[in-house]
Backbone atoms as SQL, in Angstrom:
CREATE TABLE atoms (id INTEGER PRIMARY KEY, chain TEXT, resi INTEGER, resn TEXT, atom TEXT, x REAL, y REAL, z REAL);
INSERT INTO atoms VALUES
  (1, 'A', 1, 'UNK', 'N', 46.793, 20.278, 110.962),
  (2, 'A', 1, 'UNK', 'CA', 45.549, 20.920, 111.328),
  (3, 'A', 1, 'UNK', 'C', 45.700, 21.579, 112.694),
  (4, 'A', 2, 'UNK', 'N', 45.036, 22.735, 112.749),
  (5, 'A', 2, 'UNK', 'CA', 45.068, 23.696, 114.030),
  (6, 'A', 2, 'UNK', 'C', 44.394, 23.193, 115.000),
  (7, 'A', 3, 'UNK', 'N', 44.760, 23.003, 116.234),
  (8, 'A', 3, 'UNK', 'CA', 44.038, 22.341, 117.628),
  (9, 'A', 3, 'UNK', 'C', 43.349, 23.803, 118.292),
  (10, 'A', 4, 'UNK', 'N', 43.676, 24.649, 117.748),
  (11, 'A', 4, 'UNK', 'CA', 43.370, 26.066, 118.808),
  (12, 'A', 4, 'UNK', 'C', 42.984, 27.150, 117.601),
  (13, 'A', 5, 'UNK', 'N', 42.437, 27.991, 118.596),
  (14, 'A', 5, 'UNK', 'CA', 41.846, 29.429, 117.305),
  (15, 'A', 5, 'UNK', 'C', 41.757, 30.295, 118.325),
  (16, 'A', 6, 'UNK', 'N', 42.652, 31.703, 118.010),
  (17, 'A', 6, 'UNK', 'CA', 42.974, 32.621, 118.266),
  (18, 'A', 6, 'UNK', 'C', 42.166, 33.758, 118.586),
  (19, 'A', 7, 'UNK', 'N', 41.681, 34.047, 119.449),
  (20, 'A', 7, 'UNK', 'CA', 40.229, 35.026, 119.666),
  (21, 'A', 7, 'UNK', 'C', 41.182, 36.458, 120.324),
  (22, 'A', 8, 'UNK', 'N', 40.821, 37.436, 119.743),
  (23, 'A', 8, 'UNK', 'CA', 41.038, 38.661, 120.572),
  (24, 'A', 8, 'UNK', 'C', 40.117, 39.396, 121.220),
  (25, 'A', 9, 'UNK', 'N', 40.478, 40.135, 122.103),
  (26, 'A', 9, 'UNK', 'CA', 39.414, 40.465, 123.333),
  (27, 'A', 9, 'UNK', 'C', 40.181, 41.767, 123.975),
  (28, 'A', 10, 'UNK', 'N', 39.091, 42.462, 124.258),
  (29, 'A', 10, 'UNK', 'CA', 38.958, 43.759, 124.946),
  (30, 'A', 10, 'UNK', 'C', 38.909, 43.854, 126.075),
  (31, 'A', 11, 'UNK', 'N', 39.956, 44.027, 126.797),
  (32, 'A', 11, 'UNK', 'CA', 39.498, 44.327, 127.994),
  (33, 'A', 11, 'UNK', 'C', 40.058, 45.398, 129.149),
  (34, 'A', 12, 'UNK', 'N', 39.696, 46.287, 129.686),
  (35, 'A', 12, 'UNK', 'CA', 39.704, 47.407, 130.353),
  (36, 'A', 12, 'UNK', 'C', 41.014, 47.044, 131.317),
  (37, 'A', 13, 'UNK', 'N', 41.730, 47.943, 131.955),
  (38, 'A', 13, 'UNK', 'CA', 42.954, 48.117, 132.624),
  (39, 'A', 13, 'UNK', 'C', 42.727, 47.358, 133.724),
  (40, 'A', 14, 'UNK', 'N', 42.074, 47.770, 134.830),
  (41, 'A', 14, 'UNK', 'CA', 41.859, 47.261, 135.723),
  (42, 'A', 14, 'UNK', 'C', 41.505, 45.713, 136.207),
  (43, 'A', 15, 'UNK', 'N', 41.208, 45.371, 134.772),
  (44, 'A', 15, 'UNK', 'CA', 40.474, 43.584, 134.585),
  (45, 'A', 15, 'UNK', 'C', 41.893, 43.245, 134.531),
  (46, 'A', 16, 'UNK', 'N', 42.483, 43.728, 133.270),
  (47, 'A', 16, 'UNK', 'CA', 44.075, 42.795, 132.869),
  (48, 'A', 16, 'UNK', 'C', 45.166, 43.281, 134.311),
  (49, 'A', 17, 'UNK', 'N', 45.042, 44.251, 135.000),
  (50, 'A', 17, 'UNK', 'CA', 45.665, 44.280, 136.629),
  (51, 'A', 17, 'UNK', 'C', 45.262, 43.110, 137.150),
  (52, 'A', 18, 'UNK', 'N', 43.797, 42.551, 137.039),
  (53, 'A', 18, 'UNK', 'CA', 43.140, 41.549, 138.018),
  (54, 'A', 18, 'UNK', 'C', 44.254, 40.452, 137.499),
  (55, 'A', 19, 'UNK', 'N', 43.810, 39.977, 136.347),
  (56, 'A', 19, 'UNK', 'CA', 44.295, 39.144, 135.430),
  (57, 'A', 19, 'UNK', 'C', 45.793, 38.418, 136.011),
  (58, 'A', 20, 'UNK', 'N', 46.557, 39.570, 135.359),
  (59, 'A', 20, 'UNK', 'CA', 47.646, 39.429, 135.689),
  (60, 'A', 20, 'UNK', 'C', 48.351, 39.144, 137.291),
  (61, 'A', 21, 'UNK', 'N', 47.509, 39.739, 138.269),
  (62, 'A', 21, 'UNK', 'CA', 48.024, 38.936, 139.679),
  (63, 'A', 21, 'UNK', 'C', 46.927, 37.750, 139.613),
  (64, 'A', 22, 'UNK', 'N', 46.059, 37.184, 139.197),
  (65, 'A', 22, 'UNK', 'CA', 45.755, 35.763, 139.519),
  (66, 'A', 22, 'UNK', 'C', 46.740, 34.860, 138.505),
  (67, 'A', 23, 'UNK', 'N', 46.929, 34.960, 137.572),
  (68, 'A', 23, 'UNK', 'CA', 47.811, 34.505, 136.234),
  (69, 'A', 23, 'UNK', 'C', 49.199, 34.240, 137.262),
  (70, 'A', 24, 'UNK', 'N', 49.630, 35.350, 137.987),
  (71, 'A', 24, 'UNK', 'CA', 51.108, 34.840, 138.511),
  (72, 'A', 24, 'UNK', 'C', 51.066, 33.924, 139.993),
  (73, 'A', 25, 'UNK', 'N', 49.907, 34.022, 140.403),
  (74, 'A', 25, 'UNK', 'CA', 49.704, 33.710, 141.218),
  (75, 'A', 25, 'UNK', 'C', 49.794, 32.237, 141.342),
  (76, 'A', 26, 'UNK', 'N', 48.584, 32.181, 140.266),
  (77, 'A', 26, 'UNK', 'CA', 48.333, 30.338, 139.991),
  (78, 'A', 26, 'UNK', 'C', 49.667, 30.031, 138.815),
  (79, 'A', 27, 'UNK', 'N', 50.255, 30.623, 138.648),
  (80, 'A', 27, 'UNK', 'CA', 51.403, 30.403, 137.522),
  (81, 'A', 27, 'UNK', 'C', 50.686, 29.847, 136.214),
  (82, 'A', 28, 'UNK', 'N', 49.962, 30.441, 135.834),
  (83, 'A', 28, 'UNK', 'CA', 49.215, 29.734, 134.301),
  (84, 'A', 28, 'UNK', 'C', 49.337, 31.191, 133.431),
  (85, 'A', 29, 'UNK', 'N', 49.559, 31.182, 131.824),
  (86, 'A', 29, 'UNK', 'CA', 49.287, 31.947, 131.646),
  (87, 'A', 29, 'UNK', 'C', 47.701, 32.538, 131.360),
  (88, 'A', 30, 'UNK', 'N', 48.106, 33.462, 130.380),
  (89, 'A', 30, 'UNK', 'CA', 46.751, 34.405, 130.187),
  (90, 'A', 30, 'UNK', 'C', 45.580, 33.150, 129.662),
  (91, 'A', 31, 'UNK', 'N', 46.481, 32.504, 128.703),
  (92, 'A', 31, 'UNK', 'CA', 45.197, 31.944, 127.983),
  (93, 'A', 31, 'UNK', 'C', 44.791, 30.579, 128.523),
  (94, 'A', 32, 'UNK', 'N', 45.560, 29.828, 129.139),
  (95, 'A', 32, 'UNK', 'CA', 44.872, 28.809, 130.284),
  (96, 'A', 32, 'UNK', 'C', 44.309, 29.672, 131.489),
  (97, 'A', 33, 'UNK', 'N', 43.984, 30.710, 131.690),
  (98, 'A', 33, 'UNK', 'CA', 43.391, 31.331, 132.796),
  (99, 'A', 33, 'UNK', 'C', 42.160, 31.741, 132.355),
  (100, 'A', 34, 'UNK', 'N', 41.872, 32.665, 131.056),
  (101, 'A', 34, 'UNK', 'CA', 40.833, 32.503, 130.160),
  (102, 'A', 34, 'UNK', 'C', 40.277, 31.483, 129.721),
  (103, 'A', 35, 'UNK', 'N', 40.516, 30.103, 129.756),
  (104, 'A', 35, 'UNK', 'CA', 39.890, 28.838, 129.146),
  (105, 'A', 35, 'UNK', 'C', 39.248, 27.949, 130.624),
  (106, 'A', 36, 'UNK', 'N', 39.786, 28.581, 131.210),
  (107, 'A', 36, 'UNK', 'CA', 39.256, 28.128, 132.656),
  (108, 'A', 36, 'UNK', 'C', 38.250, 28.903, 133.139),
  (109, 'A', 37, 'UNK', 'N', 38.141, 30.064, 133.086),
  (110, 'A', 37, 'UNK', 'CA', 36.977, 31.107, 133.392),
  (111, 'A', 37, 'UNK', 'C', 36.105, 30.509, 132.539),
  (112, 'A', 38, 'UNK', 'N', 36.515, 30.446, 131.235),
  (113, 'A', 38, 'UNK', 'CA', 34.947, 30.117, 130.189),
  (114, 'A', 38, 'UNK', 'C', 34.418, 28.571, 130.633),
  (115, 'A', 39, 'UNK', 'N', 35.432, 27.632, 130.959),
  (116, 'A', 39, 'UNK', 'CA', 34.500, 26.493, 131.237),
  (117, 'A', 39, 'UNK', 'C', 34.065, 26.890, 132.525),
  (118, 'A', 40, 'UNK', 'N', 34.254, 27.442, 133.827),
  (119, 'A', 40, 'UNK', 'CA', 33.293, 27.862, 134.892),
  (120, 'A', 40, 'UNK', 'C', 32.354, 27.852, 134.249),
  (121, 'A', 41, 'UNK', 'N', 32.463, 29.409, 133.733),
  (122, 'A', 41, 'UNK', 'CA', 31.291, 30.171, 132.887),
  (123, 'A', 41, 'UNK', 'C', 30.091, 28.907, 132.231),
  (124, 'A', 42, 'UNK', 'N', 30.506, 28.646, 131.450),
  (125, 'A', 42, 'UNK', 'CA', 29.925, 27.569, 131.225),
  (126, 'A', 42, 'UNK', 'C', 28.881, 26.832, 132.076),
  (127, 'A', 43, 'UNK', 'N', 30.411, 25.843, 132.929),
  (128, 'A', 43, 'UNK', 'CA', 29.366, 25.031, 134.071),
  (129, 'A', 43, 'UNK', 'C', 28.002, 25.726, 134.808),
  (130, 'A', 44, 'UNK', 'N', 28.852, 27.022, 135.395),
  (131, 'A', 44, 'UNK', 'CA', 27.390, 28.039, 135.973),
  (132, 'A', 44, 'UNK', 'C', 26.102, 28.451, 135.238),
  (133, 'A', 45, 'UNK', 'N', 26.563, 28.487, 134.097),
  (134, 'A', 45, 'UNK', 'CA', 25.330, 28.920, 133.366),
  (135, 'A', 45, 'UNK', 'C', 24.604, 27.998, 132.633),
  (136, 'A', 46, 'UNK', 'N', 24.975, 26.377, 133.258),
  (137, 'A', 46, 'UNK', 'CA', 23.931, 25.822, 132.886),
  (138, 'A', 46, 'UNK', 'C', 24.098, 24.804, 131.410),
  (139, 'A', 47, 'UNK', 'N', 25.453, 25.371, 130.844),
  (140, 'A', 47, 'UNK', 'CA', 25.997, 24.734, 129.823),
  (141, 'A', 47, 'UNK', 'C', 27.113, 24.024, 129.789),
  (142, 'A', 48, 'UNK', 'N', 26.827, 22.302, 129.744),
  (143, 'A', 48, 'UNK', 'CA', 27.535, 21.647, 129.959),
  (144, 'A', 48, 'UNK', 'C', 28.832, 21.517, 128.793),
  (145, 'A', 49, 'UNK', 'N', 30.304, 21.533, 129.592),
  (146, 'A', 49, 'UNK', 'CA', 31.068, 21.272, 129.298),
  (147, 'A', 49, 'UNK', 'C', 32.101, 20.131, 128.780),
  (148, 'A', 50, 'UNK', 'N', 32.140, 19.914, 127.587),
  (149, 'A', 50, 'UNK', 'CA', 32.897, 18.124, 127.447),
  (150, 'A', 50, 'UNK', 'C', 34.332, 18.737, 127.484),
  (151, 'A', 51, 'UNK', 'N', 35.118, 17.696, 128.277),
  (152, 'A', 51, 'UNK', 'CA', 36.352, 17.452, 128.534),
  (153, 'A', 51, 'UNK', 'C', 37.102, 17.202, 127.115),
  (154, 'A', 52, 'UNK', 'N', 38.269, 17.791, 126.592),
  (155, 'A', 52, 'UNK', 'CA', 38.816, 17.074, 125.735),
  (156, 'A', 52, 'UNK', 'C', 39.240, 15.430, 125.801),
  (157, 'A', 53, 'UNK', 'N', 39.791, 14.286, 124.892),
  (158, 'A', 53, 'UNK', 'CA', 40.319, 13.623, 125.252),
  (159, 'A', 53, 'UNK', 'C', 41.432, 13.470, 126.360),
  (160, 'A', 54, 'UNK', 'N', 42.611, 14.238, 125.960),
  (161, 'A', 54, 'UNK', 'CA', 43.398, 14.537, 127.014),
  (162, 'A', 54, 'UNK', 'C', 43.062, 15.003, 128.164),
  (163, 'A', 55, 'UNK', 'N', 42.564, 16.139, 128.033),
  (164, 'A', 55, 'UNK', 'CA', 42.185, 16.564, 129.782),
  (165, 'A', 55, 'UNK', 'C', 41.340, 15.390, 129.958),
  (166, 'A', 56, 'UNK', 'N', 39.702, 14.418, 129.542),
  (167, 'A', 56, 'UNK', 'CA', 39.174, 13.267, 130.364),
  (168, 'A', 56, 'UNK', 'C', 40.235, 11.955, 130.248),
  (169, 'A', 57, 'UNK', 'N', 41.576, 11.806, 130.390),
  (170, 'A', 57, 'UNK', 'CA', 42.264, 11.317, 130.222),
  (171, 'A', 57, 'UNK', 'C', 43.371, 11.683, 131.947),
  (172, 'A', 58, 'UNK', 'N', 43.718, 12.995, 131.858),
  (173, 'A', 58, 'UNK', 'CA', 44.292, 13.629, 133.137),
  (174, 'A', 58, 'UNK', 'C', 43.269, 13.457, 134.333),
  (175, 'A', 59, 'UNK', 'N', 41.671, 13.853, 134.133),
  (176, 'A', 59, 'UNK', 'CA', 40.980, 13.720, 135.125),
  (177, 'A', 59, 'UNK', 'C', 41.170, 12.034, 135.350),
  (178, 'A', 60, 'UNK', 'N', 40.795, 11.181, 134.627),
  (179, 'A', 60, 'UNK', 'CA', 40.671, 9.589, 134.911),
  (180, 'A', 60, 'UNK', 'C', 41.739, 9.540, 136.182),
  (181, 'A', 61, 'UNK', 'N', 43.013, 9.763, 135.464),
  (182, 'A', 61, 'UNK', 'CA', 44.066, 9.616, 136.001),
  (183, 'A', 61, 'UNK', 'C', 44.818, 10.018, 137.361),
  (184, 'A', 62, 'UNK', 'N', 44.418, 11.497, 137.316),
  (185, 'A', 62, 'UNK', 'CA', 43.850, 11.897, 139.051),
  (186, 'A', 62, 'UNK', 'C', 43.061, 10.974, 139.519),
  (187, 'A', 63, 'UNK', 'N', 41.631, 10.685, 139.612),
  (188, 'A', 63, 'UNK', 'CA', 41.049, 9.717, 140.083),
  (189, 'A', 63, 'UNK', 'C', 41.840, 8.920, 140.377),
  (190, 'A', 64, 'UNK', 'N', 42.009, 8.092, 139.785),
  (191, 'A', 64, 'UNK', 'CA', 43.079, 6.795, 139.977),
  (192, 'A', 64, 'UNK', 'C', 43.797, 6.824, 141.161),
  (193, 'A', 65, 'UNK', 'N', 44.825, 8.252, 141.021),
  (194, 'A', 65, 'UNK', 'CA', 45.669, 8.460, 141.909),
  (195, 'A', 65, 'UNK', 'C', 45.007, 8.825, 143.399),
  (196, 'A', 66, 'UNK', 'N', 43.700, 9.276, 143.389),
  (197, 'A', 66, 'UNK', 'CA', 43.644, 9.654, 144.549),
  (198, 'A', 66, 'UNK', 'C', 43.220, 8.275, 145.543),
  (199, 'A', 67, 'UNK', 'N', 42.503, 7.499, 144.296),
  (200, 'A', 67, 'UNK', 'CA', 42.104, 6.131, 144.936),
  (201, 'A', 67, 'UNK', 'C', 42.902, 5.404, 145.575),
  (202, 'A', 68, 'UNK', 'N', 43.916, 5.316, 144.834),
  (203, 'A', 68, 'UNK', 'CA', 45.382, 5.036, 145.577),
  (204, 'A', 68, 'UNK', 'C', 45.988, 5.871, 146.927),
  (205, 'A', 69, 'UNK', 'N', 45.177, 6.735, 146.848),
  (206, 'A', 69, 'UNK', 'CA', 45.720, 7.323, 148.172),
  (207, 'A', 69, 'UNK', 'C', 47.465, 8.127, 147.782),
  (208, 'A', 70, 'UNK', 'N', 47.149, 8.609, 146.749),
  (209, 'A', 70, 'UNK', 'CA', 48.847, 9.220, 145.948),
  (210, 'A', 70, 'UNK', 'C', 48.382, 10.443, 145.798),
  (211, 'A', 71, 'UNK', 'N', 48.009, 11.835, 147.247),
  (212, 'A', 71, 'UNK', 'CA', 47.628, 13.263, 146.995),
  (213, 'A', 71, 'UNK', 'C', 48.164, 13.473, 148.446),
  (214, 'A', 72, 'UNK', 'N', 47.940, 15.225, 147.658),
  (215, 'A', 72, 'UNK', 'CA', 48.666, 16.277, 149.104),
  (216, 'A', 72, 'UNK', 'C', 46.939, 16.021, 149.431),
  (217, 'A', 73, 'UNK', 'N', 47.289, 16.185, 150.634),
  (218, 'A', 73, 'UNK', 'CA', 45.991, 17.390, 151.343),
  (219, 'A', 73, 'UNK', 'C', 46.625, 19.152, 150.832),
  (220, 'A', 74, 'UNK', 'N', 45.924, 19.796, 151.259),
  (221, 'A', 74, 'UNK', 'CA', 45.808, 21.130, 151.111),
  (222, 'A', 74, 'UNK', 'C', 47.369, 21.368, 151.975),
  (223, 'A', 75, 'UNK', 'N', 46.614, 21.687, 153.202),
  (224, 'A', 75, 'UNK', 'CA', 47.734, 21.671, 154.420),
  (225, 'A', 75, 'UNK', 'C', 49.236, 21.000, 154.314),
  (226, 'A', 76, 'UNK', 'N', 49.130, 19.788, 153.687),
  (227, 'A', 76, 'UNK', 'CA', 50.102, 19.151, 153.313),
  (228, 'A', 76, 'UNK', 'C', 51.298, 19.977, 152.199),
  (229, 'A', 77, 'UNK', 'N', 50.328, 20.586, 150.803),
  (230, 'A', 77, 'UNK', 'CA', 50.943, 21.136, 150.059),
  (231, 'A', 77, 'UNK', 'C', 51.633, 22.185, 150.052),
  (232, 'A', 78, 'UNK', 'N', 50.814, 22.745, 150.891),
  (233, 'A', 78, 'UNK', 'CA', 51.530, 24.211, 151.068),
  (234, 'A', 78, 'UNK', 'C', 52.575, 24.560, 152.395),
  (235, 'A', 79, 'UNK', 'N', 52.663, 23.391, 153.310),
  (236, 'A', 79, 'UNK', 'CA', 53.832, 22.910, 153.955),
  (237, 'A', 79, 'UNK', 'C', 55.410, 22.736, 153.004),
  (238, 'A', 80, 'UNK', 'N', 54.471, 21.544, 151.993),
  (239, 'A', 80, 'UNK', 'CA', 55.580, 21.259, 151.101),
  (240, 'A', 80, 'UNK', 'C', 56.424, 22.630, 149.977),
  (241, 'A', 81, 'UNK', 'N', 55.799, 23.373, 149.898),
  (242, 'A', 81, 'UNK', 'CA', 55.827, 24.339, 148.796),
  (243, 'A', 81, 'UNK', 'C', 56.465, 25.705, 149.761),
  (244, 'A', 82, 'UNK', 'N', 56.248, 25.712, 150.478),
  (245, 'A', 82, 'UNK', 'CA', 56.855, 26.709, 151.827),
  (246, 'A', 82, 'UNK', 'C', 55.752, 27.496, 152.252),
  (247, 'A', 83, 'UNK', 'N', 54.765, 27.206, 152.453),
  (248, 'A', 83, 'UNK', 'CA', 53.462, 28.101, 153.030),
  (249, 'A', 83, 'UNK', 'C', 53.230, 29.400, 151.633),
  (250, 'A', 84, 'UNK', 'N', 52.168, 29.862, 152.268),
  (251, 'A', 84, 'UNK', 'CA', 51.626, 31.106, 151.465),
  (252, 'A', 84, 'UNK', 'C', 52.534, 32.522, 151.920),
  (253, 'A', 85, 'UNK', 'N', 52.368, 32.503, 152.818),
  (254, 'A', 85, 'UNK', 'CA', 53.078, 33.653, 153.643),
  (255, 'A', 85, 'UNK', 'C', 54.255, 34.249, 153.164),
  (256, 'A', 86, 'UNK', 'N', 55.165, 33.171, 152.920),
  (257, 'A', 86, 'UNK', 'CA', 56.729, 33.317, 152.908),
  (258, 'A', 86, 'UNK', 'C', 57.265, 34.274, 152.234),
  (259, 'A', 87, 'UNK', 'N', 57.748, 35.460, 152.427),
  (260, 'A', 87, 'UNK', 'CA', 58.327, 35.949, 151.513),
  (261, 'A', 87, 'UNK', 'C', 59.599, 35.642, 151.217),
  (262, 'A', 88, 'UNK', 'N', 60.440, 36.609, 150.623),
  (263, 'A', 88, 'UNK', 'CA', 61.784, 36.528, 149.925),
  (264, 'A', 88, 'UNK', 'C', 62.460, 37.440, 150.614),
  (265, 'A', 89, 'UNK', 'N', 63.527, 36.973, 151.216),
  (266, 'A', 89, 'UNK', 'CA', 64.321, 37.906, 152.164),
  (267, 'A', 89, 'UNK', 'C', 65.145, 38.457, 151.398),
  (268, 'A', 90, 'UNK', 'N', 65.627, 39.880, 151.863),
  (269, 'A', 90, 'UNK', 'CA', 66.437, 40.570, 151.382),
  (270, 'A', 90, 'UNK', 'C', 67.559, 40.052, 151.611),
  (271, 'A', 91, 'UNK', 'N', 69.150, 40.238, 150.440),
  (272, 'A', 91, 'UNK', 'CA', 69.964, 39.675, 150.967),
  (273, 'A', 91, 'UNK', 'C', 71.000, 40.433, 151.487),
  (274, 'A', 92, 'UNK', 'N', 71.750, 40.160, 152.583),
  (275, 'A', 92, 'UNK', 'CA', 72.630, 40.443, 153.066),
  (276, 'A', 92, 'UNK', 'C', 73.881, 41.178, 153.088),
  (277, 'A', 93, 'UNK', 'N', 73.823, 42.499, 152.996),
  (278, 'A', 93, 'UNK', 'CA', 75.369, 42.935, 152.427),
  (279, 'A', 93, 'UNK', 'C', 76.486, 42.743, 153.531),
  (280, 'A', 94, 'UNK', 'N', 77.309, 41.751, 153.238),
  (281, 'A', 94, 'UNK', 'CA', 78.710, 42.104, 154.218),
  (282, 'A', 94, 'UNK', 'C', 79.468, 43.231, 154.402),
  (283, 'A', 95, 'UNK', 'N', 79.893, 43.199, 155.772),
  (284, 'A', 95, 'UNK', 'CA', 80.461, 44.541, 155.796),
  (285, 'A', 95, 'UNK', 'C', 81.519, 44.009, 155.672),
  (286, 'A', 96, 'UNK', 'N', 82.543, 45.434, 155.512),
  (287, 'A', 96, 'UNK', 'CA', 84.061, 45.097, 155.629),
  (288, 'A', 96, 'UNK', 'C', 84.632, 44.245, 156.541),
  (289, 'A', 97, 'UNK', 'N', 84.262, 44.501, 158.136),
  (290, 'A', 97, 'UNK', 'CA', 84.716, 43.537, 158.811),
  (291, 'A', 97, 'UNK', 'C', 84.276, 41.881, 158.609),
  (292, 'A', 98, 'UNK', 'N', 83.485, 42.231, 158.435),
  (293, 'A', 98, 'UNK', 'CA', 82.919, 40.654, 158.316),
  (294, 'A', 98, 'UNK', 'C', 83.782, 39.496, 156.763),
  (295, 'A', 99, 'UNK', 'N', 84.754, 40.538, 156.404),
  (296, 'A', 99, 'UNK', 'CA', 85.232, 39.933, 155.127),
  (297, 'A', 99, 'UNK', 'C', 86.618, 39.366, 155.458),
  (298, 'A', 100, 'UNK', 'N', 86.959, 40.165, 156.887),
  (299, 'A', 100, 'UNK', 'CA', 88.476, 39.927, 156.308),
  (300, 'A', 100, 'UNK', 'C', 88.582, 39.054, 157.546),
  (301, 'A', 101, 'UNK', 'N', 89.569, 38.511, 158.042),
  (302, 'A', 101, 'UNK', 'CA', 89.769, 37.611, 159.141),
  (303, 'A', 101, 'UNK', 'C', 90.674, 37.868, 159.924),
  (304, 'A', 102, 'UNK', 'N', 90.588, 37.951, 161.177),
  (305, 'A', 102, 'UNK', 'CA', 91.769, 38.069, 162.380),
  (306, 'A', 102, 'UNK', 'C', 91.697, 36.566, 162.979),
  (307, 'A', 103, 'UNK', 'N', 93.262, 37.014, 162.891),
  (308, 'A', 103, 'UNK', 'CA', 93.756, 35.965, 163.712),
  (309, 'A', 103, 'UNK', 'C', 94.336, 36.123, 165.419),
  (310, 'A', 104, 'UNK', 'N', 93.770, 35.716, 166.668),
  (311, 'A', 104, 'UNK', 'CA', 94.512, 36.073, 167.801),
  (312, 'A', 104, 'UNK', 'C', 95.839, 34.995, 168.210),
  (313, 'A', 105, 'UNK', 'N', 96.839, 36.035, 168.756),
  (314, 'A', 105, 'UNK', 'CA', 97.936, 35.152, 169.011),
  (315, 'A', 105, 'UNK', 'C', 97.534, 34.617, 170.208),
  (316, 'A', 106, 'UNK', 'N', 97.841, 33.321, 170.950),
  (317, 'A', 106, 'UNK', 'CA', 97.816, 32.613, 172.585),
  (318, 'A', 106, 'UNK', 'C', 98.877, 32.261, 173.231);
């Protein structure tokens, strides 16, 4: 039996531009990024949302962990992860000299 059902959807250039830099951003794809908007959606508008088993199973379990005192802070994480900032350095072309080796006589 199918756990999921396949919905297609319309949506204008500029939305799936949006899309696609929050999607890489948070590293989720399209359709955990869409299932997350709709339960917002949801919560905001007033219509309450039930947790699957599994996900009220993951939330418990966070709990747990935080009770325990087993979480980043914010600050913490993104220390750990290399900040937001960081980019990706270009790499390095050696030059010729830098390849070959001298030796001085003493």
């Amino acid at each position: 039996m199918r756990t999921r059902a396949t919905v297609t959807v319309s949506i204008p250039p500029e939305m799936i531009d949006a899309v696609e830099k929050v999607r890489k951003a948070e590293h989720h794809t399209r359709s955990e990024l869409v299932r997350e908007a709709l339960r917002t959606y949801f919560m905001l508008a007033g219509r309450a949302y039930t947790p699957t088993r599994a996900e009220q199973r993951a939330i418990e379990q966070g709990r747990a962990a935080i009770g325990r005192g087993n979480y980043f802070t914010l600050k913490e994480f993104r220390a750990y992860v290399g900040g937001e900032s960081k980019k990706a350095r270009a790499k390095k072309r050696l030059t010729r000299a830098s390849t070959t080796t001298t030796y001085r006589r003493r």
